[in-house]
N, C-alpha and C positions, 0 to 999 in steps of 0.2 A: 382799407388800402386806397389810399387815393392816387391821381392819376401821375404823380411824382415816381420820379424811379424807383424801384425798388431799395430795401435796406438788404444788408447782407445777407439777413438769414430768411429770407423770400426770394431770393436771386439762385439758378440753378442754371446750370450748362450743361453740354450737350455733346456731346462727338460726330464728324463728320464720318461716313461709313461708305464703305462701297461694295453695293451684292452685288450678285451673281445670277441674273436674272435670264434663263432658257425658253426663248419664245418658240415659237414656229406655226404656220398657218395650219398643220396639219391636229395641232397641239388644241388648239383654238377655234371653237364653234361660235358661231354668226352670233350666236346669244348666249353667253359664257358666263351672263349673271341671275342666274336665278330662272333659265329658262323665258327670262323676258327681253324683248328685245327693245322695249321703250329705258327697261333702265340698264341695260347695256349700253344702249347710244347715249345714256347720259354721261356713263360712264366713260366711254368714246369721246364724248365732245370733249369733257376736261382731258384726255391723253391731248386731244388734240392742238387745245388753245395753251396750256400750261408750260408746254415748253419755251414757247416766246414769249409768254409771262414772267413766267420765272427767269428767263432772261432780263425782261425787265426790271425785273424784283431785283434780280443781283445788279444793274446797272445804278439804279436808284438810292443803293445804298454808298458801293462804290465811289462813286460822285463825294461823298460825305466823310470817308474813313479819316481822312487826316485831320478834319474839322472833330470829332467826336472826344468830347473830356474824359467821358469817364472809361477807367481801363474796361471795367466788367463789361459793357455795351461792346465798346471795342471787341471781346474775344468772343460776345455772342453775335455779333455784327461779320463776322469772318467766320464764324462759322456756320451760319443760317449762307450766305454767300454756297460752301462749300456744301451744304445738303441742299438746295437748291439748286446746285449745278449737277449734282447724281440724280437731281427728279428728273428734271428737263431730258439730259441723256437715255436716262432707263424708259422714260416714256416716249421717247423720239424713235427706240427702237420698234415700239408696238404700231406702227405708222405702217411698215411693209405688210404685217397681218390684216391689216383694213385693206389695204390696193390688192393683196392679193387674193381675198373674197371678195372686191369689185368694184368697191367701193371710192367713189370720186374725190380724192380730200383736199387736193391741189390747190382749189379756187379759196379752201376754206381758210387753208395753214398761210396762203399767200396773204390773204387779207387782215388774219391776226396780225403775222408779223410786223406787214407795213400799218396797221393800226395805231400799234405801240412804235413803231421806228419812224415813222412819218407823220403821226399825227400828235399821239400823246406827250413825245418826249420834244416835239417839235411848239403846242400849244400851250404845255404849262412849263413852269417854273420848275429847276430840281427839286423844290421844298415841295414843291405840289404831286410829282412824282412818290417822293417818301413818303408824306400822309398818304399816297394811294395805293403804295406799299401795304403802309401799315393798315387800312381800310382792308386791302383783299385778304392780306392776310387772315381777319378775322370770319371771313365768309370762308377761307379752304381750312381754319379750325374747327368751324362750325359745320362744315361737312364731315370732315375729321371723327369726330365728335359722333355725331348721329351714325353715323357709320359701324364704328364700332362698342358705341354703348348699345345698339341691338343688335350685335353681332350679322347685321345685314349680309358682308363679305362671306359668311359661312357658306353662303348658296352659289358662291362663286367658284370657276374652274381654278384646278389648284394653283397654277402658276401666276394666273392673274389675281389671285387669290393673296396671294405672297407680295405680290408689286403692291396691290393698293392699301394691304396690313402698313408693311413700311412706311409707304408715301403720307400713310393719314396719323402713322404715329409721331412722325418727326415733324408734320404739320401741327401737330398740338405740344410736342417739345420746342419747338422756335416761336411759336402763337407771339410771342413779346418784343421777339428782336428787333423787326422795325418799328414795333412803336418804342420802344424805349430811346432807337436812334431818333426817330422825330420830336422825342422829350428833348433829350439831348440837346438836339440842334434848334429847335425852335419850340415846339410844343402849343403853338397857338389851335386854338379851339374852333374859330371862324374857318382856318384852310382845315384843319380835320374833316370838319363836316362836312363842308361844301364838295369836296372831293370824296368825301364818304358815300355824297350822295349819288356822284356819276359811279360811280364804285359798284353802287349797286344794280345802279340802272344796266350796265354794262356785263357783268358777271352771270347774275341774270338771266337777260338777254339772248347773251351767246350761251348759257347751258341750254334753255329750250330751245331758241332756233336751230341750235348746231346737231342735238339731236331729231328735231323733225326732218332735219336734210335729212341725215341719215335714213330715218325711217321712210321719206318716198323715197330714195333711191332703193328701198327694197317693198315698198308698194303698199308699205303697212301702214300708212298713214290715218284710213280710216275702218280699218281691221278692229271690230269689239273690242276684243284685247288685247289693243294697241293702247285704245281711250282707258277700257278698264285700270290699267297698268298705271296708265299714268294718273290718274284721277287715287289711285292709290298709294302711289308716288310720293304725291303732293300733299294727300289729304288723311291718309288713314297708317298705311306702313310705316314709312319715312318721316310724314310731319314734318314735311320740310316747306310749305307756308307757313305753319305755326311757329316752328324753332325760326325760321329766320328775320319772321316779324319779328321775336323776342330780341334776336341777337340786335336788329335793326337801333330796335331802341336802349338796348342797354349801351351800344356806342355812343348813342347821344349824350347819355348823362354826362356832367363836366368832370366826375370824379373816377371816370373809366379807367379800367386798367385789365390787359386781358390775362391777367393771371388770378384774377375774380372770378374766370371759369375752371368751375374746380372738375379738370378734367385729365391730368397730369399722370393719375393713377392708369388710365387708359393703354396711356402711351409705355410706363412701365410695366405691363402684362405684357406686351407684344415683345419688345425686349427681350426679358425673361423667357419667351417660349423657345422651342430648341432649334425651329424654322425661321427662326432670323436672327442667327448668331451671325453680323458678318465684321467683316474686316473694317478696323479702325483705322484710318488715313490721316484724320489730325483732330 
């Protein structure tokens, strides 16, 4: 499969949904994932940055809809839009459980937004925005992905348990959307990369630092197993320096395409189970 659009019968779509997701502080402990609280706050960071992300993400593409040839792209392009707009929402709600165990997130969520709304969308190009669409995208499949091929989320409290089941299966059900829009529209190889590479620097970046905030604000920063946790994280559990070097360079190849991650079956297990049956919208 090379990095050209798909043919018909490689080409799969998807339904926009909207749960039904019951938060509450009282619902929700300081460390809701597996009893740790380094990968809790990792976890924490992306609710925190991914809704002005995802904002971005749907701007990005937006920008482009009446430009786009092909129909198929078109209806995966409006509908990545519309489960992108239920992440951003359903995560924006877990915002008040963080301020209300204590937690300072204001200076954080201020700074992503004006990030992407004053800096990124203001220095590049729309075409450079879309390739950095389609770049992140590949890094929230690829969390996605490791996620629940070890079934990690199982150690998680049930409700949040349920948010990030959904969020990481539809992240691997849309995995192609915006690149297929940036085939579409341009598809040059020099702005994928290049942008791929702030992409990374960026994404990165803001998961660890965003979660170190978190962890001095609750003192853990240099707590045994704080380190333990995360050196676990990174290097032994998760394998998330190893999986993301891999994913790093398979973007680079010129023949990329991210439906070469055969990870699809993932996304339909979650589906299929009887706790995330929800309602179809479009």
């Amino acid at each position: 499969m090379s990095s050209e659009i798909l043919q018909d019968k490689d080409f799969h779509f998807y339904p926009v949904r909207k749960p039904k997701f019951e938060f509450s502080e009282n619902g929700t402990s300081k460390h809701w994932m597996d009893g740790s609280a380094y990968k809790t706050h990792i976890l924490n960071t992306w609710t925190l940055f991914f809704p002005d992300g995802e904002r971005f993400f749907i701007r990005s593409i937006q920008k482009f809809l009446p430009s786009i040839k092909d129909p198929r792209v078109l209806r995966n392009a409006k509908a990545f839009m519309g489960q992108e707009a239920q992440h951003a929402g359903e995560h924006k709600k877990t915002w008040k459980i963080l301020e209300d165990q204590g937690f300072k997130i204001k200076a954080f969520t201020d700074f992503v937004n004006s990030f992407f709304v004053n800096f990124v969308e203001k220095v590049l190009s729309a075409k450079s925005c879309l390739a950095a669409t389609a770049g992140a995208e590949h890094y929230t499949s690829l969390v996605a992905t490791i996620g629940l091929q070890i079934k990690a989320l199982d150690q998680a409290e049930s409700e949040m348990k349920r948010l990030w089941e959904w969020h990481a299966a539809e992240e691997i059900e849309h995995k192609s959307a915006a690149y297929d829009v940036f085939l579409d529209i341009s598809g040059n190889y020099f702005r994928r990369m290049i942008t791929f590479l702030g992409v990374t620097i960026v994404f990165w970046a803001a998961t660890f630092i965003g979660a170190e905030i978190l962890l001095w604000q609750e003192g853990l920063t240099f707590k045994w197993k704080t380190r333990k946790d995360a050196f676990r994280f990174i290097f032994i559990d998760e394998k998330v320096f190893f999986h993301a070097t891999g994913a790093f360079f398979r973007y680079f190849r010129p023949g990329f395409h991210p439906e070469q991650e055969d990870n699809l079956e993932l996304s339909r297990i979650i589906f299929e189970s009887p706790e995330h049956k929800y309602k179809e919208i479009a």
